[in-house]
C-alpha positions in Angstrom: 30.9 79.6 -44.4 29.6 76.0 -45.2 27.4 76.0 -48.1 24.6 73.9 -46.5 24.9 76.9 -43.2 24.5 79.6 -46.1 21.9 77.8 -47.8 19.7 77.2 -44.3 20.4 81.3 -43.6 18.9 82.1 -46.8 16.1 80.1 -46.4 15.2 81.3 -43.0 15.3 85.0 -44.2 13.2 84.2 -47.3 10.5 82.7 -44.7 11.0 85.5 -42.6 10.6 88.4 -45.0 7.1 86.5 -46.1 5.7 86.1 -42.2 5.5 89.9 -42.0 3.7 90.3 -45.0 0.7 87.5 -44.7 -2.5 89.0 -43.3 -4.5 87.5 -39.9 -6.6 85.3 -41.2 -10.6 86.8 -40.8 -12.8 84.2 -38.6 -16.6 83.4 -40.3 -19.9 84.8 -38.0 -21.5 81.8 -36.6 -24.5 83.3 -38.3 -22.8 82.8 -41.6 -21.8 79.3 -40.9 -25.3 78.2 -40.4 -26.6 79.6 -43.1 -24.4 77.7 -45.5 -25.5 74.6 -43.7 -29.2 75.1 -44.0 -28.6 76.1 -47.8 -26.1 72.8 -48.5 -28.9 70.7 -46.8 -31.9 72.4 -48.8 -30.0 71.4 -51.9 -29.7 67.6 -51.1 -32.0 65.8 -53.0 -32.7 62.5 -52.1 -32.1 61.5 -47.9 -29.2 59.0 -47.4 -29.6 55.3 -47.1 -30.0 54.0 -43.5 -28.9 50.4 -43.0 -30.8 48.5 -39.9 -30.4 45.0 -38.8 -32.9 43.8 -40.7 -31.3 44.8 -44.1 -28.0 42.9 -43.3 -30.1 39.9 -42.1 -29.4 37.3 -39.5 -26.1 36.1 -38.6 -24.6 32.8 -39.8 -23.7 30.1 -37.1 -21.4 30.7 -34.5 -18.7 28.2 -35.1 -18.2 25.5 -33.0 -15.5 24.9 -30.7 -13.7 21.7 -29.9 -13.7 22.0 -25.9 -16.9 23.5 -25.9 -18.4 20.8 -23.7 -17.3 17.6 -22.5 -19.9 15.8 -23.5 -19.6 16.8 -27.7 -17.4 13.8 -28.7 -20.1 11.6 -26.4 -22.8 12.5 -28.7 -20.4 12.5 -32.0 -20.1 8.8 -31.3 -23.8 8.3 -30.6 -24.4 10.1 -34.5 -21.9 8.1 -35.9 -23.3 4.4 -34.6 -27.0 5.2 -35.8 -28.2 3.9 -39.2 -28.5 6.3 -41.6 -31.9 7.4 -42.1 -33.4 7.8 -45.7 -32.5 11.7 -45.6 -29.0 10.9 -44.8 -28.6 8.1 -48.2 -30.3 11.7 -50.0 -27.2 13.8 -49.0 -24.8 10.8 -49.6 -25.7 10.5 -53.4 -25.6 14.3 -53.6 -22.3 14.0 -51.9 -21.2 11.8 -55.0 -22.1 14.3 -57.5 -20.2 17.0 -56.0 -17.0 15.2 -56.1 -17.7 13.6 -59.9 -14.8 16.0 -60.9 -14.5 16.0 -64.8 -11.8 17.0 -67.4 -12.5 20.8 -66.6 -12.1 20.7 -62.8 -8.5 18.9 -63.7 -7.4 21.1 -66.4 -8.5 24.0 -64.7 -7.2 23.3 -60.9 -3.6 22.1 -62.6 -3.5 25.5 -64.8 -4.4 27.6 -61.5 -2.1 26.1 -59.8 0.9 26.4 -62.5 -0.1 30.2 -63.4 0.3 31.1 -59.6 3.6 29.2 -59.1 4.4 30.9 -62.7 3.9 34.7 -61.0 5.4 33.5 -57.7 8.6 32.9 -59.3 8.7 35.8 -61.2 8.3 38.2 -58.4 10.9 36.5 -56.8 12.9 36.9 -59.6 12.3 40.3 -59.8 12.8 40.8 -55.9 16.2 38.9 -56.0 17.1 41.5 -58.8 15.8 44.5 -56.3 18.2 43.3 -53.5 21.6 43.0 -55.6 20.8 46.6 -56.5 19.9 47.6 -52.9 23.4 45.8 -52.1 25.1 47.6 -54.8 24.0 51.4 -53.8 24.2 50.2 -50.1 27.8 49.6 -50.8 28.3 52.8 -52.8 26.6 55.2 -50.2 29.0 57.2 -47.6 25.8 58.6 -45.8 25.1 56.8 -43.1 21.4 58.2 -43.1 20.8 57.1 -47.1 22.6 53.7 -46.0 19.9 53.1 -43.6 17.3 53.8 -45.8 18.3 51.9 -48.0 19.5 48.8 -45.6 15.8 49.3 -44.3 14.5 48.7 -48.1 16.6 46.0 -48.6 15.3 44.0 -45.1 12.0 44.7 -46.1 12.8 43.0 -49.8 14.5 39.5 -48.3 11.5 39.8 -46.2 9.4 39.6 -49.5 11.7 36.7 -51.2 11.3 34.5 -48.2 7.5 35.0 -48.4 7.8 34.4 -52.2 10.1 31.5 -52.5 8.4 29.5 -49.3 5.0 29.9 -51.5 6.9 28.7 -54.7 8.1 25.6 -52.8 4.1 25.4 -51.5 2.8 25.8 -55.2 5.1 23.0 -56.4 3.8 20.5 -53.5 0.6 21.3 -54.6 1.3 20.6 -58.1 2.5 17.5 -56.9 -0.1 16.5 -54.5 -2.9 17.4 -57.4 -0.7 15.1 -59.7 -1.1 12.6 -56.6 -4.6 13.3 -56.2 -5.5 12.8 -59.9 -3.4 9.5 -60.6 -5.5 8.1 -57.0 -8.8 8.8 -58.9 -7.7 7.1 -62.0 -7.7 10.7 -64.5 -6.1 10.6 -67.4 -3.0 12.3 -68.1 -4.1 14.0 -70.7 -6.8 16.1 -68.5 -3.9 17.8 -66.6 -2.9 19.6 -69.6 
C-alpha cells in the first residue's frame, strides 16, 4: 500500500471515530437571546456618534471638463484679452511669493527625490535577488504543482522589478529635470546639496 493511501486511511478513521462521539449542538430560546440583547444595550454607556451632512460639510467643486460646452474656450479668450483689474495685480504679486523658492525648497526637493530613487533601487535589488532564487528552486522542483507556485511567485516578482526599475529611470529624470529647473532659475549649486 502507498504511504500517502495509508496515511489518508488513517486519517479518515481518526475523523470518523471523533464524528460519533461529538454531541448535537443545543439551540438558545429566543427568549434567552433577547435578554442578552437588552442587558448588552443597558450596559452601553454613552450612544454612538451619528454623522449627518452637515458634519462633513459641503462638497468641493465639481471639476471641470474640457468638452463641457462649446462655448468654454469662447469665453477663455474673452478672460484672457481683458485688463487685469486691481484684484488680479493682488493675486499676481502673491503668485510671486509662492514661487520665491529658497535654499530649503532646493535642498529639500533634491534630497526627496535622491532618498526615493535610493529605496527604488534597493527594492529592486532585492527583487532581482528574489527572482534568481525563484529560478533556482523552480529549476530544482520535480512537482509540477510546487513549480507552479512558485513560477506564479516568480511572474508576480518581474512584475514588481518592471514597476521598480521603470520608477528608478523616472526618479533619475526627475533628478535631472530638478537639476534643469534649478540651473534655469539661476540657484546655486551649492543649494542642491
Amino acid at each position: 500500500m502507498r504511504p500517502y493511501l495509508k496515511a489518508g486511511l488513517t486519517a479518515f478513521v481518526a475523523v470518523a471515530g471523533l464524528a460519533g462521539t461529538v454531541h448535537p449542538i443545543q439551540a438558545q430560546a429566543l427568549g434567552d437571546v433577547a435578554r442578552k440583547e437588552e442587558a448588552r444595550r443597558k450596559d452601553i454607556k454613552a450612544p454612538a456618534k451619528v454623522y449627518t451632512n452637515k458634519d462633513l460639510g459641503a462638497p468641493g467643486p465639481e471639476p471641470s471638463t474640457a468638452s463641457s460646452s462649446p462655448a468654454a474656450p469662447a469665453e477663455a479668450a474673452k478672460d484672457a484679452a481683458k485688463p487685469p483689474d486691481d484684484k488680479d495685480k493682488g493675486k499676481e504679486k502673491g503668485k510671486d511669493k509662492d514661487t520665491q523658492k529658497d535654499q530649503a525648497y532646493w535642498s529639500g526637493r533634491r534630497k526627496e527625490l535622491q532618498t526615493k530613487l535610493d529605496s527604488d533601487q534597493t527594492l529592486s535589488e532585492a527583487v532581482q535577488s528574489r527572482i534568481n532564487a525563484l529560478t533556482a528552486d523552480f529549476s530544482s522542483r520535480a512537482d509540477p504543482v510546487q513549480r507552479a507556485g512558485i513560477e506564479r511567485d516568480r511572474l508576480k516578482a518581474i512584475g514588481e522589478l518592471d514597476r521598480l526599475r521603470k520608477s528608478v529611470q523616472d526618479g533619475k529624470k526627475a533628478l535631472t529635470d530638478l537639476d534643469d529647473d534649478a540651473r534655469k532659475a539661476g540657484v546655486p549649486p551649492g543649494w542642491l546639496r
